[in-house]
Backbone as numpy.savetxt, mean C-alpha at the origin, in Angstrom:
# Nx Ny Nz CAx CAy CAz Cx Cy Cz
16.24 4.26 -31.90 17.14 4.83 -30.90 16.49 5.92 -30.07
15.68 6.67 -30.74 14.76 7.78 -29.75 13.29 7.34 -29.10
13.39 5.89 -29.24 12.11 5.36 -28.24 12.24 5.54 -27.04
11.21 6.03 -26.48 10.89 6.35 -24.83 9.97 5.57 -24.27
9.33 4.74 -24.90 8.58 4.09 -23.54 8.52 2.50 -24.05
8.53 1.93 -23.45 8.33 0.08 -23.87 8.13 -0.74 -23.13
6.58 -1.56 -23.44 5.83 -2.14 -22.34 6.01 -3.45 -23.12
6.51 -4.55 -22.26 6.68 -6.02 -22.58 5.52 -6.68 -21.77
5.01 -7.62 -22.95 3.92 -8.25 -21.93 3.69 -10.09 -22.83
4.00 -10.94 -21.59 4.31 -12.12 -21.61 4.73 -12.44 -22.84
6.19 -12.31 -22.83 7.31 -12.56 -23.60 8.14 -13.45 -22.59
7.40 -15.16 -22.96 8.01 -15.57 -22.18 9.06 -16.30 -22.16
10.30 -16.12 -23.90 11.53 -16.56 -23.75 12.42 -15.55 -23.52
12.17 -14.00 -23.18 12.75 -13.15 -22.60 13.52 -13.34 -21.15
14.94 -13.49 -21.34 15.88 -13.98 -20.05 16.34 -12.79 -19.47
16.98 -11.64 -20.63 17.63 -10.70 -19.95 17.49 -9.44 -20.63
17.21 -7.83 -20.00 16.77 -6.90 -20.44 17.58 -5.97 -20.35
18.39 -5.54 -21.19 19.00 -3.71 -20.93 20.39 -4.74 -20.63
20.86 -5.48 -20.46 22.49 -5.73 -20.46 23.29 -5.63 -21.86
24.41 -5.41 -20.79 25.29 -5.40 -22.56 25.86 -6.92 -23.19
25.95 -6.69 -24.27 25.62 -7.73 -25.45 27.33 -8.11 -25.28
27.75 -8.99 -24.44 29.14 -8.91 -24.75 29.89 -9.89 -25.71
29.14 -10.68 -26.78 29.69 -11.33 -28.27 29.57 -9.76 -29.08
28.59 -8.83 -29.29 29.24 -7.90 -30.38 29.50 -6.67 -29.68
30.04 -6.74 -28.20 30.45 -5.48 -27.65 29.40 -4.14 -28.15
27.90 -4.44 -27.88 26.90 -3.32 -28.22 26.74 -3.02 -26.90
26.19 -1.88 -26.60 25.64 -1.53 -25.25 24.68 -1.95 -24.74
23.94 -1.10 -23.77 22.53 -1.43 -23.72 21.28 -0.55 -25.05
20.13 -1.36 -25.39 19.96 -1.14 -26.13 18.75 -0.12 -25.37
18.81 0.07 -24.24 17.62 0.88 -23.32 17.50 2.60 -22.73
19.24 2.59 -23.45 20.24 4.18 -23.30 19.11 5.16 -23.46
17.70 5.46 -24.26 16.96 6.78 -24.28 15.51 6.26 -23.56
15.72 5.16 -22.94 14.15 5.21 -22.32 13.96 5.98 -21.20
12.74 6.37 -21.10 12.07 7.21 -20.03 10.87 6.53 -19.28
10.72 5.16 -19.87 9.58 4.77 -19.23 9.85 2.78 -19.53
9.53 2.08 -18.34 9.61 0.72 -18.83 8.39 -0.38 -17.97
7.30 -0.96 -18.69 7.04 -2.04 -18.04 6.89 -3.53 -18.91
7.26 -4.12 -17.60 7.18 -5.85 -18.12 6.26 -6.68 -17.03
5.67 -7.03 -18.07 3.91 -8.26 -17.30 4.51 -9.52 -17.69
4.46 -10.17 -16.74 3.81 -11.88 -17.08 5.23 -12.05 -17.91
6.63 -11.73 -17.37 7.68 -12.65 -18.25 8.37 -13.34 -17.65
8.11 -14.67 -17.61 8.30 -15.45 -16.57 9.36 -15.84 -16.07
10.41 -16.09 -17.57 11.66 -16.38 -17.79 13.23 -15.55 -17.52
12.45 -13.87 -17.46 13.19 -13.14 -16.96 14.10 -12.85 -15.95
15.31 -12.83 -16.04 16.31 -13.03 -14.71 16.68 -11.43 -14.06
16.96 -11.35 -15.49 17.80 -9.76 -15.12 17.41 -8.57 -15.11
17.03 -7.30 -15.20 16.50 -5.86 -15.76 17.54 -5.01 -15.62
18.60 -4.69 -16.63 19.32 -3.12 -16.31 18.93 -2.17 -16.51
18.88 -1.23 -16.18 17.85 0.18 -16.55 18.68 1.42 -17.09
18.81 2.12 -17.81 19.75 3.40 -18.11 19.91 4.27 -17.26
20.48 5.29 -16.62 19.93 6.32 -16.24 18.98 7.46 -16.72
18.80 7.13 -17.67 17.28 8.25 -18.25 15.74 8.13 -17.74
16.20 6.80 -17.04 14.92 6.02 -16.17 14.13 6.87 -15.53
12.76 6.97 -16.14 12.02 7.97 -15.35 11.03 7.00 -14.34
10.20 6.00 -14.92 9.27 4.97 -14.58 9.72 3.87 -15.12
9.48 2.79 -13.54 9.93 1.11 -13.88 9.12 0.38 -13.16
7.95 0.40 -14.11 7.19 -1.36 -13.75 7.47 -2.96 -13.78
7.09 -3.12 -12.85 7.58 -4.86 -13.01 6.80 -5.90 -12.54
5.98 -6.54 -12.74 4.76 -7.41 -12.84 4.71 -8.52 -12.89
4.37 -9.20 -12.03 4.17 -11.01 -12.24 5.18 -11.82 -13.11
6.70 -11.03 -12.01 7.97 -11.84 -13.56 8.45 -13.07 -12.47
8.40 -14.06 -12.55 8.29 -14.74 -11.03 9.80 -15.48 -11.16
10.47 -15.30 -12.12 12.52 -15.86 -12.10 13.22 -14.82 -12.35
12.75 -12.95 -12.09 13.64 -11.81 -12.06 14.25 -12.25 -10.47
15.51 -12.03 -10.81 16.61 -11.96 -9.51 17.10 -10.81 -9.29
16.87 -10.22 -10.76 17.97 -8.48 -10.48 17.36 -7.19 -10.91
17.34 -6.47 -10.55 17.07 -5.25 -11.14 18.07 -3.92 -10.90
18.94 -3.14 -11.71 20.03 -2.71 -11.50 20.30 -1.36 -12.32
20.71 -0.36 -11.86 21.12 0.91 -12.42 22.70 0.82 -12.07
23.31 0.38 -12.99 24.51 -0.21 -12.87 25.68 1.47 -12.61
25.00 2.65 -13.84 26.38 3.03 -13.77 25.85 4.62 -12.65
24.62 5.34 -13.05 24.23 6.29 -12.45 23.48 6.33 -11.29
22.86 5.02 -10.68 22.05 4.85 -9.83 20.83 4.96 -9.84
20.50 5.96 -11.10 18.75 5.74 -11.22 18.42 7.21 -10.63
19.43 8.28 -11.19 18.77 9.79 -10.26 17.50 10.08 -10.93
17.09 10.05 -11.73 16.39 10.42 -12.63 14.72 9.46 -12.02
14.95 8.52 -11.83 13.49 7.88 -11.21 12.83 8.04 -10.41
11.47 8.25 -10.99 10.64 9.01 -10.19 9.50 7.90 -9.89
8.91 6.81 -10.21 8.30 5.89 -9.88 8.65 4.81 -10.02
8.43 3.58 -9.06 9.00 2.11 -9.11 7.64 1.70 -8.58
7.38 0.68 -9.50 6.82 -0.61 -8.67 7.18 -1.68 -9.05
6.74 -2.44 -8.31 7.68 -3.98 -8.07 6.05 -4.84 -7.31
5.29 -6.06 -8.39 4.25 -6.50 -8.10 4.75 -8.05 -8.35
4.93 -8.92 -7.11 4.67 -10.53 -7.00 6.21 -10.77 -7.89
6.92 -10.30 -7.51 8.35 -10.81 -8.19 8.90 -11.71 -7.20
8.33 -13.03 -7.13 9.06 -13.50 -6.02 10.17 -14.20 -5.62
10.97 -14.00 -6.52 12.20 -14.33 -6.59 13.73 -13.41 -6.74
13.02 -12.18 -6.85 13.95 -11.23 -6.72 14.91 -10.84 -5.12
15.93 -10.68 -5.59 16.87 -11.03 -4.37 17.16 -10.05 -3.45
16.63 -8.33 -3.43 17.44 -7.54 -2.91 16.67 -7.65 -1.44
17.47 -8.11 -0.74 16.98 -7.88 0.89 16.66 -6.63 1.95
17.16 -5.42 0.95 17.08 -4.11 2.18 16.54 -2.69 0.79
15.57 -1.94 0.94 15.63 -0.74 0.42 16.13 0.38 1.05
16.79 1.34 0.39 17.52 1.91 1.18 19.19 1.81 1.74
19.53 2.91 2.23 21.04 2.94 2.74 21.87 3.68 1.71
22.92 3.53 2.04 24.28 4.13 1.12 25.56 3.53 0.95
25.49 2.20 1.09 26.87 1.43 0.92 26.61 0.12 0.43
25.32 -0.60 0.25 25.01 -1.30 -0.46 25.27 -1.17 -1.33
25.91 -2.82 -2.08 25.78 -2.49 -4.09 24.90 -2.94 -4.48
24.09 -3.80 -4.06 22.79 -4.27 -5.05 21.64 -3.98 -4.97
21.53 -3.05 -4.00 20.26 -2.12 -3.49 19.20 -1.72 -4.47
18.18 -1.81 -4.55 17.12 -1.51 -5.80 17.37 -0.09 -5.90
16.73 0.22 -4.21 16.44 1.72 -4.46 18.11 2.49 -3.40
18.36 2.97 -4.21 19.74 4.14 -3.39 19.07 5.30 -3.09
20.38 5.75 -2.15 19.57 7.11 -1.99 20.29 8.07 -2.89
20.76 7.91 -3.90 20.73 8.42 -4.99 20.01 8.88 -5.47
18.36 8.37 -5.71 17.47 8.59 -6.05 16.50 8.79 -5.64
17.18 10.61 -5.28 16.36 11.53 -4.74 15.28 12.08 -5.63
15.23 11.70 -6.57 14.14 12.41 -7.09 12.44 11.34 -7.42
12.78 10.20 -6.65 11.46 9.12 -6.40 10.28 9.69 -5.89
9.40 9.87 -6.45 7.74 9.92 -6.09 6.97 9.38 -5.50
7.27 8.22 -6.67 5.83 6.58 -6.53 7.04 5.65 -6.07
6.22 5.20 -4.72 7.29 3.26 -4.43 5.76 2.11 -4.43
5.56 1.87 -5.10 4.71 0.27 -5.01 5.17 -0.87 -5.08
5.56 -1.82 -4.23 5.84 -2.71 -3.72 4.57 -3.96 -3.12
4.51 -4.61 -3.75 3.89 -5.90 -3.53 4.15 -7.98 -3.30
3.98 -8.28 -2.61 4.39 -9.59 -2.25 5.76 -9.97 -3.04
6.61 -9.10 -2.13 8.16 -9.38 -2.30 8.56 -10.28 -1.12
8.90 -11.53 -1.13 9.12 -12.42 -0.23 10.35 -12.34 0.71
11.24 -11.85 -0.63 12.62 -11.38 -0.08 13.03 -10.12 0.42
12.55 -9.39 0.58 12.15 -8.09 0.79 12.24 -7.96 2.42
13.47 -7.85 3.17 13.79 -7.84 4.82 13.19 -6.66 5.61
13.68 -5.44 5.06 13.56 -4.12 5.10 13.82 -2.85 4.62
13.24 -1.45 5.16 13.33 -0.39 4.65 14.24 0.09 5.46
15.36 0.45 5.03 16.48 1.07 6.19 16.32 2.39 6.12
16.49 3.06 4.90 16.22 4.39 4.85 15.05 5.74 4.32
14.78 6.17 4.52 13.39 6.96 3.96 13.91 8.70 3.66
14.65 9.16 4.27 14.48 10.53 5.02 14.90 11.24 3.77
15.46 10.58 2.95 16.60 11.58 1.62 16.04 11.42 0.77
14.58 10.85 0.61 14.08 10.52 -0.50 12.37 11.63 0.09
13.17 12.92 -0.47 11.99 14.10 0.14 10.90 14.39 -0.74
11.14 13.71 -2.14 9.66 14.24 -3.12 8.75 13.15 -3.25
9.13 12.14 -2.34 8.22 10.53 -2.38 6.87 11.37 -1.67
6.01 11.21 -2.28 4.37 11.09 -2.14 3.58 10.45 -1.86
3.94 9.08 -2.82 3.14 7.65 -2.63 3.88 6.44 -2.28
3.73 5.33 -0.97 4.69 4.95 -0.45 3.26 3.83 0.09
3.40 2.57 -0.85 2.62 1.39 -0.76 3.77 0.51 -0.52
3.76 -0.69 0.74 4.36 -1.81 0.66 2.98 -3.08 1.61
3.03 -3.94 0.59 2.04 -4.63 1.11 2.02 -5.82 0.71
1.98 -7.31 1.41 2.10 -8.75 1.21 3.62 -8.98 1.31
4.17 -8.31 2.20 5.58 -8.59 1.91 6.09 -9.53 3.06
6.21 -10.71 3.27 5.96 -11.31 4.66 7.66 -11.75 5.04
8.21 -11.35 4.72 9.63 -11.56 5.02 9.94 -9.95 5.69
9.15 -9.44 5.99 9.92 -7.77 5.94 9.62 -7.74 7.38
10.65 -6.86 8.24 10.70 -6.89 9.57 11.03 -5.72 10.19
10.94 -4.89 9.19 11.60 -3.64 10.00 11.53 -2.03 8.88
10.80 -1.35 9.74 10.63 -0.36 8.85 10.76 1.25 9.70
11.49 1.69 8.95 12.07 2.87 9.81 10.75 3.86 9.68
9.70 3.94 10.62 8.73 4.57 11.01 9.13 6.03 11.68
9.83 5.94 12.44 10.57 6.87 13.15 11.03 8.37 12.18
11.04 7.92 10.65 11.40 8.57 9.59 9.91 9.62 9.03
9.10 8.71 9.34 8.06 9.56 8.46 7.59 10.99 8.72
8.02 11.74 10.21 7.92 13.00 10.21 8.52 13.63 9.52
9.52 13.26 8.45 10.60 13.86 7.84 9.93 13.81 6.49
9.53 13.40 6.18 8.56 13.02 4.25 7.32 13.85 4.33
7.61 15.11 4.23 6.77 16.23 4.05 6.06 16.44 2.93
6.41 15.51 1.63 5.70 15.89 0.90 4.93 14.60 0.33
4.95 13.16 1.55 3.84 12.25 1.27 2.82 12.02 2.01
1.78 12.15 0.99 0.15 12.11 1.26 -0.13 10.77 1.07
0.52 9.40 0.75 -0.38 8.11 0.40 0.33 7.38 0.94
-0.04 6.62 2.15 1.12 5.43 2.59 -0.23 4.43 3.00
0.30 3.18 2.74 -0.15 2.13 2.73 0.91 1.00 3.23
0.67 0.45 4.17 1.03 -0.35 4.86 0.68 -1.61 5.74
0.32 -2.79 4.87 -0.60 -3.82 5.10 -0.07 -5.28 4.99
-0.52 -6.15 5.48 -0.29 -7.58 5.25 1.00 -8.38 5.60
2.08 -7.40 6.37 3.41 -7.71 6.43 3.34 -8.41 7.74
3.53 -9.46 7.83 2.71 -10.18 9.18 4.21 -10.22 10.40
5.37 -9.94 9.63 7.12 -9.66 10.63 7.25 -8.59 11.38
6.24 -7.38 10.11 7.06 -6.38 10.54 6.33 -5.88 11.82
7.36 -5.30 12.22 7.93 -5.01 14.06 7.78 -3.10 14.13
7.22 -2.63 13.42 7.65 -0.97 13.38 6.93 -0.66 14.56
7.17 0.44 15.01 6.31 1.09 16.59 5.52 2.18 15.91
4.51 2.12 15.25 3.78 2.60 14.72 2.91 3.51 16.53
2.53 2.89 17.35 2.34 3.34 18.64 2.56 3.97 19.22
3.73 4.57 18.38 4.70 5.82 19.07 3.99 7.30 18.36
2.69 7.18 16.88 2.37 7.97 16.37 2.96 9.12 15.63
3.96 8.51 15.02 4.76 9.30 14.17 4.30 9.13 12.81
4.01 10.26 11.94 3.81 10.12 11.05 3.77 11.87 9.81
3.59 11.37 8.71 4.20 12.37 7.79 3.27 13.56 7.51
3.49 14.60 7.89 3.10 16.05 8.44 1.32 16.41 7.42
2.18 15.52 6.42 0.76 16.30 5.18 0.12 14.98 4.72
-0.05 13.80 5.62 -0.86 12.68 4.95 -2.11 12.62 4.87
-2.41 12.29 3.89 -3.92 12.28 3.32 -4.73 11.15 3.38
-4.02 10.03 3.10 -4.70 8.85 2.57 -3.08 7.75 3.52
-4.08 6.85 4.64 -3.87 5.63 5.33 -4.39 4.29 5.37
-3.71 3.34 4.49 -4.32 1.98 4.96 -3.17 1.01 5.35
-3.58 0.62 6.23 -2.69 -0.30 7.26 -3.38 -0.69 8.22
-2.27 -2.28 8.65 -3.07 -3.49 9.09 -2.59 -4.32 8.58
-2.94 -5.90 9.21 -1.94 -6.75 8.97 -0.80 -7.10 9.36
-0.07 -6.64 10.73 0.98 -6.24 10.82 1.39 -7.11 12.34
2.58 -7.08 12.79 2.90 -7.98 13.66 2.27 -7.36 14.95
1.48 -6.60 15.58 1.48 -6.11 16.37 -0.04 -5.31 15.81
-1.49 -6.18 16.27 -2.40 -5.89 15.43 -2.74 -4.23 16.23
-3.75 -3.72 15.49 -4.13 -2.50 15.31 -4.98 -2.51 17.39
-5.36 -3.16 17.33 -6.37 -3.32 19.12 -5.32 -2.74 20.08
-4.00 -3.05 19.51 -2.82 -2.77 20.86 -2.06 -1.48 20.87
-2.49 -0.91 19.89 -1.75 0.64 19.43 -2.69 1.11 20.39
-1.96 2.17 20.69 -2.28 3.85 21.48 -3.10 4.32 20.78
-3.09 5.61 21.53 -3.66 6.92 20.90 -2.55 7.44 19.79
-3.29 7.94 18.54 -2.24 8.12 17.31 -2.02 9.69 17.28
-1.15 10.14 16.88 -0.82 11.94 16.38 -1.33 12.11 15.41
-2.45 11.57 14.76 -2.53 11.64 13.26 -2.48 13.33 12.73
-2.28 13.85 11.57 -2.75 15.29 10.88 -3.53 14.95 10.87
-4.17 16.62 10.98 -5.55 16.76 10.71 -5.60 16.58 8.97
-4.33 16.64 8.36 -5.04 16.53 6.48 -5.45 14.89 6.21
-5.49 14.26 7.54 -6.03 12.65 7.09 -7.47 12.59 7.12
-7.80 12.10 5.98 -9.34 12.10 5.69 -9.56 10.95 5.31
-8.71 10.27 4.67 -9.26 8.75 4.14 -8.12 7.48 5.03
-9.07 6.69 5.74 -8.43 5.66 6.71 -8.95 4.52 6.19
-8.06 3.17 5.88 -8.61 2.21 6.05 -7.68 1.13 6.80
-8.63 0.19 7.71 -7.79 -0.47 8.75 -8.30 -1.96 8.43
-7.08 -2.49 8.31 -7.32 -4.25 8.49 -6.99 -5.14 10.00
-8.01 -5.81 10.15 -7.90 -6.80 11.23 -6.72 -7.62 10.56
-7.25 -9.14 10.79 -6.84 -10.68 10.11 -6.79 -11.30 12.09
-6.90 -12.67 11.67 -6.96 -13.38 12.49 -6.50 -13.24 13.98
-5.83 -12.29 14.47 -5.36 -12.49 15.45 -6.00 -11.17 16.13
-6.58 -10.57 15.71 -7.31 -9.32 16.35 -8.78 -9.77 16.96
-8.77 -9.36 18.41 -10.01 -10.08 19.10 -11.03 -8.51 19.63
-11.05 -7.78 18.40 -11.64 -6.84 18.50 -12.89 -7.26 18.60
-14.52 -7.03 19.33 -16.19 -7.37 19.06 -16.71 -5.96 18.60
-16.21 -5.11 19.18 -16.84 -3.78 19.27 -16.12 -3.08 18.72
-16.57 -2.19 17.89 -15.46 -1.21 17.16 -15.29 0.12 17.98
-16.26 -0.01 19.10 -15.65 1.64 20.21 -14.22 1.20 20.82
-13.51 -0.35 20.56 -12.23 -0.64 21.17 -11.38 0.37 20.13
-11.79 0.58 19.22 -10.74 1.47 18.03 -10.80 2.63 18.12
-12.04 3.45 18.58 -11.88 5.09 18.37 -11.31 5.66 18.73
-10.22 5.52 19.19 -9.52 6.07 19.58 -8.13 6.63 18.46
-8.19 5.89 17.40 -7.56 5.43 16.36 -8.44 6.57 15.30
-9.32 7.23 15.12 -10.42 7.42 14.38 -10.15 9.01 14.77
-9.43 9.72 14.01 -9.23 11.26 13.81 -10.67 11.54 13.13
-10.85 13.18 14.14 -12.47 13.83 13.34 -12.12 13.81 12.04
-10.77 14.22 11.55 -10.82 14.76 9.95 -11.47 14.16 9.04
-11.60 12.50 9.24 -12.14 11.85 8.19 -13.21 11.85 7.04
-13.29 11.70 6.31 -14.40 11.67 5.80 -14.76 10.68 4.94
-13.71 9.48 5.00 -14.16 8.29 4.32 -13.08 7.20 5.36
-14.03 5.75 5.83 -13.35 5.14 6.80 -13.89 3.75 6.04
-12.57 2.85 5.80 -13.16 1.50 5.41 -12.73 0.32 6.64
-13.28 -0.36 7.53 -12.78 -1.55 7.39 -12.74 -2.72 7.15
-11.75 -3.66 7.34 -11.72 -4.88 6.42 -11.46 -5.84 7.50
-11.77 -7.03 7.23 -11.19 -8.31 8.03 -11.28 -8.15 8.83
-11.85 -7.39 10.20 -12.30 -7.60 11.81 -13.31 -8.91 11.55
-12.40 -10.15 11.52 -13.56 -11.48 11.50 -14.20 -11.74 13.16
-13.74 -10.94 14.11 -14.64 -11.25 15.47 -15.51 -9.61 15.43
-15.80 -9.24 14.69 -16.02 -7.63 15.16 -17.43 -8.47 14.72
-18.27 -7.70 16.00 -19.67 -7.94 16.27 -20.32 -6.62 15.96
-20.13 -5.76 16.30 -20.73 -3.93 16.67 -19.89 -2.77 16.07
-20.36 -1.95 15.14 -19.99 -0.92 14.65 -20.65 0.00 15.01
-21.87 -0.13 16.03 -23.05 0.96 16.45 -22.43 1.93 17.21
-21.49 2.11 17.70 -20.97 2.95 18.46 -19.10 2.76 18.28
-18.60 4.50 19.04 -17.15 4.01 18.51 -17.07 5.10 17.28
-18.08 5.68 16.58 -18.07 6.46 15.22 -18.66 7.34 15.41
-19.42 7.94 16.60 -20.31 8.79 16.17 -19.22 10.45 16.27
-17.90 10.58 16.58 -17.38 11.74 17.00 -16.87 12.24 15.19
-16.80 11.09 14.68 -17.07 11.53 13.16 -17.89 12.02 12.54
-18.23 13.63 12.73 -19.30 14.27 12.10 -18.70 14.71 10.55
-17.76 14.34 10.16 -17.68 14.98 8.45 -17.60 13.58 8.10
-18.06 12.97 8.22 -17.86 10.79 7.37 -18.83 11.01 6.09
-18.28 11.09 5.35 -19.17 10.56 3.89 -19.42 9.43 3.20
-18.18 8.26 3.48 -17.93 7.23 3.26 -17.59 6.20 4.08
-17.93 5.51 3.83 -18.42 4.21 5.01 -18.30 2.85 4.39
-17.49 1.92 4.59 -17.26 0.73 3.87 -16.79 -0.38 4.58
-17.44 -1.35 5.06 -17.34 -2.41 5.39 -17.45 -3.52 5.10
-16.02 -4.36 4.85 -15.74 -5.55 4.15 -15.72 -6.40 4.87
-15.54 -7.95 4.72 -15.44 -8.98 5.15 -15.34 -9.54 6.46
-16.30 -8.82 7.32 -16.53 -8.59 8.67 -17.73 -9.57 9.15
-17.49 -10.97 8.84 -18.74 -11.84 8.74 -19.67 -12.10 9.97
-19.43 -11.55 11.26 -19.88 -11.79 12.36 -20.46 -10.19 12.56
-20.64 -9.08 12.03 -20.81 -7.70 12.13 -22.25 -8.13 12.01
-23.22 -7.49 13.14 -24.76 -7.11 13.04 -25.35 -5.97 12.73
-24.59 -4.95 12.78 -25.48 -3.65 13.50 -24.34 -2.31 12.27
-24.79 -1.22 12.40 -24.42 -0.43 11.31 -24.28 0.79 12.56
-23.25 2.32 11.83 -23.73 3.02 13.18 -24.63 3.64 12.93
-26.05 3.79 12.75 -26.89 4.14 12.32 -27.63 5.72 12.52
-26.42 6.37 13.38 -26.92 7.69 13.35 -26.25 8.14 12.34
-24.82 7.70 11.71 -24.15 8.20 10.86 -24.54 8.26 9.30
-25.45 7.13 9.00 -26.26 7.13 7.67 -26.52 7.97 6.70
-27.57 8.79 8.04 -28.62 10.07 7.07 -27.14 10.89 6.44
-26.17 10.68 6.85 -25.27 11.94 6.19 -24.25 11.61 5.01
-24.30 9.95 5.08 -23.43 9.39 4.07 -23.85 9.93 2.95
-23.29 9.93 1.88 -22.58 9.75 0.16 -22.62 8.67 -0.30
-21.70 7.56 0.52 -21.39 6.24 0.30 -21.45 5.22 1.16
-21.79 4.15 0.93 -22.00 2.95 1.97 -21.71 1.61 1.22
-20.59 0.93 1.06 -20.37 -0.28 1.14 -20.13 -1.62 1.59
-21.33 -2.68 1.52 -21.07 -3.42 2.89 -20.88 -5.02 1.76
-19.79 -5.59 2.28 -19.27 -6.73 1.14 -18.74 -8.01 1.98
-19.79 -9.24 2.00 -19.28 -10.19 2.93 -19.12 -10.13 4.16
-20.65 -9.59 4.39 -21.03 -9.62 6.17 -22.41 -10.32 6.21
-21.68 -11.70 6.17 -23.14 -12.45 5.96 -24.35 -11.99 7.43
-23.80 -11.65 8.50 -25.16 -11.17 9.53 -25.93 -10.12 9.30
-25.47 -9.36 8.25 -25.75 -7.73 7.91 -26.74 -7.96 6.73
-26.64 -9.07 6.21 -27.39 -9.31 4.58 -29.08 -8.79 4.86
-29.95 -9.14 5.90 -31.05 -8.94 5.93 -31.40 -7.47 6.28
-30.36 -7.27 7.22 -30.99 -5.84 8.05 -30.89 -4.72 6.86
-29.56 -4.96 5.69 -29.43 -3.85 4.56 -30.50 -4.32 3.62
-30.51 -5.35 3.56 -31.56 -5.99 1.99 -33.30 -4.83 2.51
-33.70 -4.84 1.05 -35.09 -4.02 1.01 -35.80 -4.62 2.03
-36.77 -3.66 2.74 -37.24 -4.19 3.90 -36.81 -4.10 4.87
-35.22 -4.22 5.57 -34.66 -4.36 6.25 -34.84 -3.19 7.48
-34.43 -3.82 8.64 -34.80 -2.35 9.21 -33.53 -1.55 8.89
-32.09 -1.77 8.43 -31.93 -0.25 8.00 -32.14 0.82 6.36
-33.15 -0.21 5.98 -33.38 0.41 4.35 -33.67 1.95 4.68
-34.64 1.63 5.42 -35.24 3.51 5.33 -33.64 4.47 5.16
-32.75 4.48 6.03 -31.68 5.06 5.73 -30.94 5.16 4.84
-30.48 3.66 4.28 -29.88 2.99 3.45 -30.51 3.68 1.75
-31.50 3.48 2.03 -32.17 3.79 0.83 -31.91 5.11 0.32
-31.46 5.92 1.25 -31.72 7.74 1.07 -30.35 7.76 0.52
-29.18 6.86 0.27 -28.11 6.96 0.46 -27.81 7.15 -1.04
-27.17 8.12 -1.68 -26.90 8.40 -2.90 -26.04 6.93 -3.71
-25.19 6.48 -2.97 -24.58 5.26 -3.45 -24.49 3.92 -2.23
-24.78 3.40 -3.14 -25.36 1.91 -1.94 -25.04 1.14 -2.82
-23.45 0.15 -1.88 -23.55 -1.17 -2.85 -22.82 -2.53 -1.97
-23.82 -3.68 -2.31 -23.25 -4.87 -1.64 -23.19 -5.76 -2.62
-22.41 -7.44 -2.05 -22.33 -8.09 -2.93 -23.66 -9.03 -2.88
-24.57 -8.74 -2.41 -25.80 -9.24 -2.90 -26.61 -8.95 -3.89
C-alpha cells in the first residue's frame, strides 16, 4: 500500500490499469503512487492515475485509448510523456471544459510534456496556465494542426521546446514569438518549412539551435538561413537540408559556436571553414559529398584534426 513508483514492462495480457475493480467494489489499487511507467504493453486500453501522480510514462502501448485522472485532475503532475501510443484518443491538450482531456489546466504544477508520434493528437489549445512547464517536446505528431504559439511569451520559466516533424501544423512561428528564457530549440518539419520564416525575436539565452529541412525545403546555400541564426549560439545542428549544397558562408557572424553538427545533408560539399579553428565539436553523419574532404588527408583535416572531438559515421 505505501509503494511509490511502478514500472511495467511488456506485460502483454495487461488490459486495464488503476480502475476500480467493480465485482469486489475495491478501489484503485494506484491511490499512493508518485511515479508510473509502462513499455511495450500492447494489450493495454485504459490508464487511471490517482491524484498523488507526480510522473507518467507511457511507451510503445499501441491499443491504450485512455488515460484519465478521473477524480482530481492530476494537480500534483509534474511530468508526462506519451511515446508512439497510437491509438490513444484524446484530440486536444489543453482548455477547461473538456472531459477527456489528458492534460487540464488543472495541472498547474506540469514541468516535463514529451509527446511523440501521437496520430490523434489535433492540437494544443492552451499553454499560458501551465507557468512551471520548462520542457515542452512535441514531435511526429502528424495529425496536429494547430498550436497556440502566440502563448509562448507567457512560459517564462521554459528553456526546452522542441518542435519537429508535425507536417499539419499551421503555427505562425514567423511572427517570432517566443518564451523569454529559452535555451535550447529544435524545430522543423513543419507545414510551412523553415526557408519562408522571417527574421526571428529569438533571446539572447538561446544557445543551442537545431533546424530540420525534409523534402520540401529548396534551401542550396545555408546564407538563405542566417538570418534565423542568433549570435548567442554556441552549438548549431542541422539535419535533413537534402538540397543544401554550401554551409561555407551564412555562419560566420557566429563568433561563440563551439558545436557544429551536420546530419543527413547528402548533397553538402563544403564546411564553414573559418569557423573550425574554434570548435570543441564537429559532427558530420551522412553527407556522402563531405566523406573525402573530412577523411585523413582531406583538405579539411588540418582543421578537423585540431578539433578536440571529431566524429562521423565513417
Amino acid at each position: 500500500m505505501n509503494l511509490k513508483n511502478l514500472n511495467l514492462i511488456k506485460c502483454n495480457n495487461l488490459v486495464s490499469l488503476g480502475e476500480k475493480d467493480k465485482k469486489d467494489n475495491c478501489g484503485s489499487s494506484l491511490t499512493s503512487f508518485s511515479g508510473l511507467g509502462v513499455w511495450d504493453c500492447n494489450s493495454l486500453e485504459h490508464c487511471s492515475c490517482p491524484d498523488s501522480m507526480e510522473t507518467l510514462d507511457i511507451w510503445d502501448c499501441d491499443s491504450i485509448t485512455s488515460v484519465s485522472f478521473p477524480t482530481g485532475g492530476g494537480q500534483k503532475l509534474k511530468s508526462l510523456a506519451i511515446w508512439d501510443c497510437k491509438k490513444l484518443l484524446e484530440k486536444e491538450l489543453g482548455g477547461k471544459e473538456k472531459t477527456r482531456i489528458l492534460i487540464k489546466s488543472k495541472m498547474q504544477m506540469i514541468e516535463v510534456v514529451n509527446i511523440r508520434n501521437w496520430p490523434n493528437l489535433k492540437s494544443i489549445s492552451e499553454l499560458s496556465c501551465f507557468i512551471h512547464l520548462n520542457r515542452l517536446c512535441i514531435s511526429e505528431c502528424p495529425g496536429m494542426e494547430s498550436f497556440p504559439d502566440h502563448e509562448l511569451p507567457n512560459l517564462t520559466s521554459l528553456t526546452h521546446l522542441r518542435i519537429e516533424k508535425c507536417t499539419r501544423m499551421d503555427a505562425s512561428f514567423p511572427r517570432g514569438l517566443w518564451p523569454p528564457n529559452l535555451c535550447f530549440l529544435n524545430i522543423g518539419g513543419l507545414m510551412k518549412p523553415i526557408s519562408e520564416w522571417g527574421p526571428q525575436n529569438f533571446p539572447t539565452s538561446l544557445v543551442d539551435l537545431i533546424l530540420h529541412g525534409g523534402p520540401y525545403h529548396d534551401v542550396k546555400n545555408f546564407a538563405q538561413l542566417s538570418h534565423l541564426l542568433p549570435s548567442s549560439l554556441t552549438s548549431l545542428s542541422i539535419r535533413e537540408f537534402e538540397k543544401l549544397e554550401s554551409v561555407s558562408t551564412g555562419l560566420q557572424h557566429l563568433t561563440s559556436l563551439q558545436h557544429f553538427f551536420i546530419e543527413n545533408c547528402p548533397k553538402t560539399i563544403d564546411l564553414p571553414d573559418k569557423l573550425l579553428p574554434s570548435l570543441l565539436a564537429l559532427r558530420v553523419e551522412r553527407c556522402a559529398n563531405l566523406k573525402e574532404n573530412i577523411s585523413r588527408g582531406g583538405s579539411y583535416w588540418p582543421h578537423i584534426s585540431l578539433i578536440p572531438c571529431f566524429t562521423t559515421d565513417e
